[in-house]
Each structure stands twice: as C-alpha cells, then as structure tokens.
C-alpha positions as a printed NumPy array, in Angstrom:
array([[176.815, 145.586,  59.453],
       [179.75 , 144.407,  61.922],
       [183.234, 143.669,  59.585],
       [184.053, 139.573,  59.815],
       [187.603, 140.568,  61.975],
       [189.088, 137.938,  59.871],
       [189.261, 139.605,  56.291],
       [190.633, 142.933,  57.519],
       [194.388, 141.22 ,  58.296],
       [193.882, 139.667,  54.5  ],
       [192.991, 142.622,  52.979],
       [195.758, 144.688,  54.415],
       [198.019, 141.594,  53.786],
       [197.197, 141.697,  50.006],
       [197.508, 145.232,  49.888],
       [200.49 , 145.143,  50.57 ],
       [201.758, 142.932,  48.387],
       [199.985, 145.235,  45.143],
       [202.034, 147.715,  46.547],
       [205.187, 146.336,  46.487],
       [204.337, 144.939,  42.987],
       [203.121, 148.792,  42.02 ],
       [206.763, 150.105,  43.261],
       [208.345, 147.378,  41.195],
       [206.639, 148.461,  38.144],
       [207.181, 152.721,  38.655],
       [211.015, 151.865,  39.203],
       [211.007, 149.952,  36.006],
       [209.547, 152.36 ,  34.153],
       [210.484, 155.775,  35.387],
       [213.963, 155.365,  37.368],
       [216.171, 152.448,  35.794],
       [217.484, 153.381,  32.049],
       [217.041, 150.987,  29.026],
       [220.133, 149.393,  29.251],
       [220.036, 148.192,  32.825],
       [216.493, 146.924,  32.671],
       [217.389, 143.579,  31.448],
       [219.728, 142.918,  34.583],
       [217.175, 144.276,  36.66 ],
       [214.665, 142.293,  34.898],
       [216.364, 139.321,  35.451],
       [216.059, 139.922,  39.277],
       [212.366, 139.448,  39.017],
       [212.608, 135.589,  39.085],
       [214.143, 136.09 ,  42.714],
       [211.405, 138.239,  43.639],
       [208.87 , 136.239,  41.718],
       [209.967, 133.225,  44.083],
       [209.78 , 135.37 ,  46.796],
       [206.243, 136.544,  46.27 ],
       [205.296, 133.381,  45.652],
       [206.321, 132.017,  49.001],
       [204.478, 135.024,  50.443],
       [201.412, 133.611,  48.3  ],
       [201.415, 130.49 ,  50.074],
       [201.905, 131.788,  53.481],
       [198.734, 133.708,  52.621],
       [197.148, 130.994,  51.268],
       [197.558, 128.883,  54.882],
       [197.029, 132.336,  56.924],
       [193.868, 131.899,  54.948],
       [192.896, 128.468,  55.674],
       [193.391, 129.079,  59.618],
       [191.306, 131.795,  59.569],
       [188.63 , 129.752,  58.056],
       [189.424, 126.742,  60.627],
       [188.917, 129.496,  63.281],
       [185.843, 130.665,  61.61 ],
       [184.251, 127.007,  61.4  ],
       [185.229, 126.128,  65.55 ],
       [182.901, 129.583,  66.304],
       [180.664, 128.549,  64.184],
       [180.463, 125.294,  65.762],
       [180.524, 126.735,  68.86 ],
       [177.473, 128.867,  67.795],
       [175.333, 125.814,  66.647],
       [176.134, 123.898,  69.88 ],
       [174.828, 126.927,  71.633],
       [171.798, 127.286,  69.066],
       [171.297, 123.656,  69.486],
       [171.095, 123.614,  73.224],
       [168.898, 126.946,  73.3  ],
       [166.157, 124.897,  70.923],
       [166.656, 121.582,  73.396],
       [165.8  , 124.635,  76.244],
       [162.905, 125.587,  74.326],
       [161.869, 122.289,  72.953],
       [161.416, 121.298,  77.06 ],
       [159.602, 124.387,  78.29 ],
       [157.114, 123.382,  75.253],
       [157.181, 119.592,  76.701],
       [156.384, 121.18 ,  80.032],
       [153.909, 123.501,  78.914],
       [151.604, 120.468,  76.845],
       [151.693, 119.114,  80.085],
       [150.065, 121.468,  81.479],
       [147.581, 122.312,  79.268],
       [146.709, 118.68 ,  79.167],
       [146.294, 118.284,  82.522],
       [144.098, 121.48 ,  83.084],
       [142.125, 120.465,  79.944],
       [141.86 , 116.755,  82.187],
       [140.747, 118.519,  85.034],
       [138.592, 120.908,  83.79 ],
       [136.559, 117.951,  82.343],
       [136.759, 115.171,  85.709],
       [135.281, 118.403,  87.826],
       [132.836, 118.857,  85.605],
       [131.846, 114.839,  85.631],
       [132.171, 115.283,  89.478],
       [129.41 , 118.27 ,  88.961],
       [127.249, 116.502,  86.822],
       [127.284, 113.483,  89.169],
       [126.032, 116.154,  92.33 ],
       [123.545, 117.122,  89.723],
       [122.253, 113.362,  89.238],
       [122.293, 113.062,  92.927],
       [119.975, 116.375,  93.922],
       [117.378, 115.372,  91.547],
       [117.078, 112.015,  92.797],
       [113.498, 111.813,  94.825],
       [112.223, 108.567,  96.408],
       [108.969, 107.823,  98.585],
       [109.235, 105.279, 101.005],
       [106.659, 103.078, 102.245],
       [105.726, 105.1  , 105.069],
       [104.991, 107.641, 102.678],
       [107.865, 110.046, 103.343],
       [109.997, 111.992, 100.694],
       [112.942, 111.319, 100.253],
       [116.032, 113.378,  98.583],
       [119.717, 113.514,  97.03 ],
       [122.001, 110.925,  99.144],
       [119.376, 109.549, 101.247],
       [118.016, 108.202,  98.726],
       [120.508, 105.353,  98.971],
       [119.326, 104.317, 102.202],
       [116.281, 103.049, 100.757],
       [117.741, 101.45 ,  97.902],
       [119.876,  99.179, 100.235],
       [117.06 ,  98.486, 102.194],
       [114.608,  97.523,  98.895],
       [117.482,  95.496,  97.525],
       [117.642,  93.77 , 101.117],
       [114.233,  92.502, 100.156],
       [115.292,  90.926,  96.751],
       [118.27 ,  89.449,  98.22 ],
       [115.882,  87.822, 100.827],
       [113.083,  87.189,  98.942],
       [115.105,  85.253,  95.906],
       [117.285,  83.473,  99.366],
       [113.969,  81.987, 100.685],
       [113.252,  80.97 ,  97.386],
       [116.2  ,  79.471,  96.382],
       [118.377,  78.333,  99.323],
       [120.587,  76.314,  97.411],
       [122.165,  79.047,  94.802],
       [125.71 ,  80.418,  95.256],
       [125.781,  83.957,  96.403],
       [127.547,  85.14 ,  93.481],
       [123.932,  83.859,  91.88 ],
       [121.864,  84.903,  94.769],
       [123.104,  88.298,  94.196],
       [123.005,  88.927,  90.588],
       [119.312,  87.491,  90.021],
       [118.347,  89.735,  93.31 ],
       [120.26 ,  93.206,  91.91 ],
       [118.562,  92.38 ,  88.348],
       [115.035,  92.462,  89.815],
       [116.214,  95.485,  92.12 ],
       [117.219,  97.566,  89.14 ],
       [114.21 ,  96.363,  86.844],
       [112.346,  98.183,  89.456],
       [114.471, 100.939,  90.157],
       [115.825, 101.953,  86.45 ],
       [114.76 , 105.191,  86.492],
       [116.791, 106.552,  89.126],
       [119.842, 104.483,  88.813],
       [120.515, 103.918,  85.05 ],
       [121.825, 107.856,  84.744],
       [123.339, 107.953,  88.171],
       [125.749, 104.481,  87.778],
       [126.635, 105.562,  83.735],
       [127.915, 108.756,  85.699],
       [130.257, 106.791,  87.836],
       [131.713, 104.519,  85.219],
       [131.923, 107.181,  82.829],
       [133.922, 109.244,  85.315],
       [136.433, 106.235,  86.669],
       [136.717, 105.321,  83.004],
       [137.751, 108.925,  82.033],
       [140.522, 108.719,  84.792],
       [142.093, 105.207,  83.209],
       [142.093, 106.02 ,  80.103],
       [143.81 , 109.122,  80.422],
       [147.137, 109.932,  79.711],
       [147.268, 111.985,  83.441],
       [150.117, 110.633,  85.878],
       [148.183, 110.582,  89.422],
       [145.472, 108.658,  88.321],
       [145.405, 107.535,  91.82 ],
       [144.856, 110.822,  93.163],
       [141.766, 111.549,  91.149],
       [140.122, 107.905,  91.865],
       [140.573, 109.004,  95.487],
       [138.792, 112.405,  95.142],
       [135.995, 110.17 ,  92.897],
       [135.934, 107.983,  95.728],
       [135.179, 110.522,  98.566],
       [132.246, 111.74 ,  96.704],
       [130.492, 108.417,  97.64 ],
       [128.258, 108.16 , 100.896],
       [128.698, 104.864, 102.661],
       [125.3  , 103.711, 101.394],
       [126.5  , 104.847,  97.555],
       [129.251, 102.707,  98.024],
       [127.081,  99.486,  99.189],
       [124.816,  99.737,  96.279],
       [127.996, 100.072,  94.207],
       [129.458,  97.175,  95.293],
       [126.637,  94.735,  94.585],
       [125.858,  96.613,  91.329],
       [129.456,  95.302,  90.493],
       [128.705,  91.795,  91.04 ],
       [125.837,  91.723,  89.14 ],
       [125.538,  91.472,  85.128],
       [125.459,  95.274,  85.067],
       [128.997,  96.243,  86.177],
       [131.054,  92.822,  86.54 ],
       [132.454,  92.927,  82.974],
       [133.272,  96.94 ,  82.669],
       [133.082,  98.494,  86.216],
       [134.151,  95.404,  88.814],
       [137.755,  95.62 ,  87.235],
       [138.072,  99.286,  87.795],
       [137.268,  99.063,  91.151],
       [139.591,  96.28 ,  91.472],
       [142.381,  98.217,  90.146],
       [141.768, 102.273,  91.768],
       [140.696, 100.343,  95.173],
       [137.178, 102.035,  95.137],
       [136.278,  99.66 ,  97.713],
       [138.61 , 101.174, 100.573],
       [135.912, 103.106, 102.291],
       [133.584, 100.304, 102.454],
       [130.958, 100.213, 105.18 ],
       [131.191,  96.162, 105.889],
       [129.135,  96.145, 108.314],
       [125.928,  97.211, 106.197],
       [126.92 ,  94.148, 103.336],
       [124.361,  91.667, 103.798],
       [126.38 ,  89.017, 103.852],
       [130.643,  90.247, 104.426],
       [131.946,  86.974, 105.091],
       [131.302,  85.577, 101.835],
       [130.245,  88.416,  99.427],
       [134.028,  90.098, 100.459],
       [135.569,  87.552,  98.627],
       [133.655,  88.058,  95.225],
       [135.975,  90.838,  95.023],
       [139.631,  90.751,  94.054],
       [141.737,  91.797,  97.324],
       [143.144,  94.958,  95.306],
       [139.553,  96.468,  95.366],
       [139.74 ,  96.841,  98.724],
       [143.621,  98.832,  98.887]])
C-alpha cells in the first residue's frame, strides 16, 4: 500500500523532537553531577517554552497538510463526479437506443403483418375474375362508387358529409370480412407511431404512408369520414399528413369531399 506523502515529514518531525527530549534526559542522568542539576533543571522551562513553540508549529504544519489533503480530495470527487456524469450520459444514450430498436423492431413487424393482411386478401368481381393482394382495392372503390350513387339518387338533398357516411356504412356491411382486419392494421400501426416516445415520428408515418397504393389510400380516405374512422383515425391523418399522396382525381367528388378534411391532412 502507497505511504500518504504527508505523514512521513510528521513522523520524522516528531522524531526528532523525542530525540532531543531522549538527549535531555541521558545528560541529566549520566553527565551533569547532583549538585548542578538543579541549575540545569531550571533551564528546562526555557526549553519547555521552546518545545512548545515547536508544538504549535507542528500543530499548523499539521493542519496544512490536511487543507492540502482535503483540495486533492476535492479535486478527486470533482473528477469522480464528472466521470459518473460521463457514464450517466453514455447510459442516457444507450436507453435510447435500445428503445428505439425495440420501436422499430415492433413498427416493421406491424408493416409485415399489414403485407400479410394484404396477400391474403381475394376478391371476385362481377365478371367473374379473381382478384388478389392490392388489386383488390380497385374493386372496392369501384363497389363503394355504387353506394355513393345509389344512396345520391336516392337522396339528392343530403350533405356529402351524410351522403358519404350512410354510403361507406352499407359498403363495409357488405365488405366486413376483408376490411375489418386490414383497416385495425393501419390504425393500430399510425397509433403505435403517436403514442410513442420515438423523435421522428414523421419519418415513420412517411414510410407507413408509402406502403399504401393509390387505391388504398382512396378507400382510406372515405373510411375516415365515415362513423368508422372520423373519431380515432381522421385526426391522425390530419396530424402525420397521410393524405399527401392522394390520387384526387379518383375521389368521387374532390371539390367538395377535399374540404371534409382538415388542410394539415393533406401536408
């Protein structure tokens, strides 16, 4: 074990001093005869005064060597101090990390599922074809064309806010099967992205957002408007601008249905 470099100029210092006092003592006993011990003796309240001066000079040597001791120590807990706020960071930066993998790790895997959703969707049209995955949404448009115009001949007075929610009700009553699983996919994944703590939320709404086909995105935007997104799913739109991609020209109706839609939706 390393020697505090402090004590040894104490030790040596106090040595000293029993020394001197040790020399005193033989010369008293061995070298000075009886009768000249009392002078000598009296001599001792010189050196007593002396030693005691020497005491106290110790005494502060002491107490600056302890001063010094305490700054290095200081010193050392600054150091230690900034070495933990060092450490403390790279642990703040690491979290991060690991949170944002974790994030990732589980929006890919949404992003996955929703392909999966997609490649098992399988439609016949009335011509009797098959059809598969992302086409299907071709023919949805087109079927919920007919609502739209069939509940528009019927009722040519309604708003279109109306229009379109009573049309997209009947669509989906007759569609369910298909769509329910594929458009709980799609909030659940936008909704995973807001409420997460991640930074670029941005960034993954716009990766969400490319996955959509232009005929995805119609049938999303009228599914918004109706009583099946406008409360939960319209707002997110609204705020991640899922709309910025949209197709207008395949809307039924872009004049007026653009502006059912807050302007943010749209970027």
């Amino acid at each position: 074990m390393q020697q505090d470099k402090g004590a040894v100029p104490m030790r040596i210092f106090w040595l000293a001093v029993a020394g001197v006092f040790v020399a005193w003592g033989l010369v008293w006993v061995f070298l000075l005869p009886l009768e000249d011990r009392g002078t000598i003796g009296d001599m001792f309240g010189v050196v007593n005064a002396l030693f005691s001066g020497l005491a106290f000079i110790g005494i502060i040597y002491t107490i600056l060597l302890q001063s010094r001791e305490l700054q290095l120590q200081r010193r050392e807990l600054t150091l230690t101090r900034t070495e933990i706020e060092g450490q403390k960071l790279q642990l703040v930066a690491q979290n991060e990390t690991l949170r944002k993998e974790s994030f990732e790790h589980t929006f890919f895997a949404l992003l996955r599922l929703q392909n999966e959703i997609l490649g098992t969707m399988d439609l016949r049209g009335s011509d009797g074809q098959s059809v598969k995955g992302r086409d299907c949404f071709r023919l949805f448009c087109k079927r919920f064309r007919i609502c739209y115009a069939e509940h528009a001949d019927r009722h040519p007075q309604a708003l279109e806010s109306e229009r379109i929610n009573a049309a997209y009700t009947r669509f989906f009553d007759e569609n369910q099967a298909e769509l329910e699983h594929y458009f709980r996919s799609l909030y659940n994944t936008v909704k995973f992205v807001k409420i997460s703590d991640v930074k670029e939320k941005r960034f993954y709404t716009n990766l969400f957002r490319s996955q959509l086909s232009s005929y995805e995105v119609v049938l999303l935007f009228y599914s918004c408007l109706s009583d099946f997104g406008r409360a939960k799913f319209k707002p997110l739109l609204e705020e991640f601008a899922l709309l910025e991609a949209l197709p207008r020209a395949l809307l039924i109706n872009s004049t007026e249905h653009l502006l059912l839609y807050e302007a943010g939706a749209f970027g």
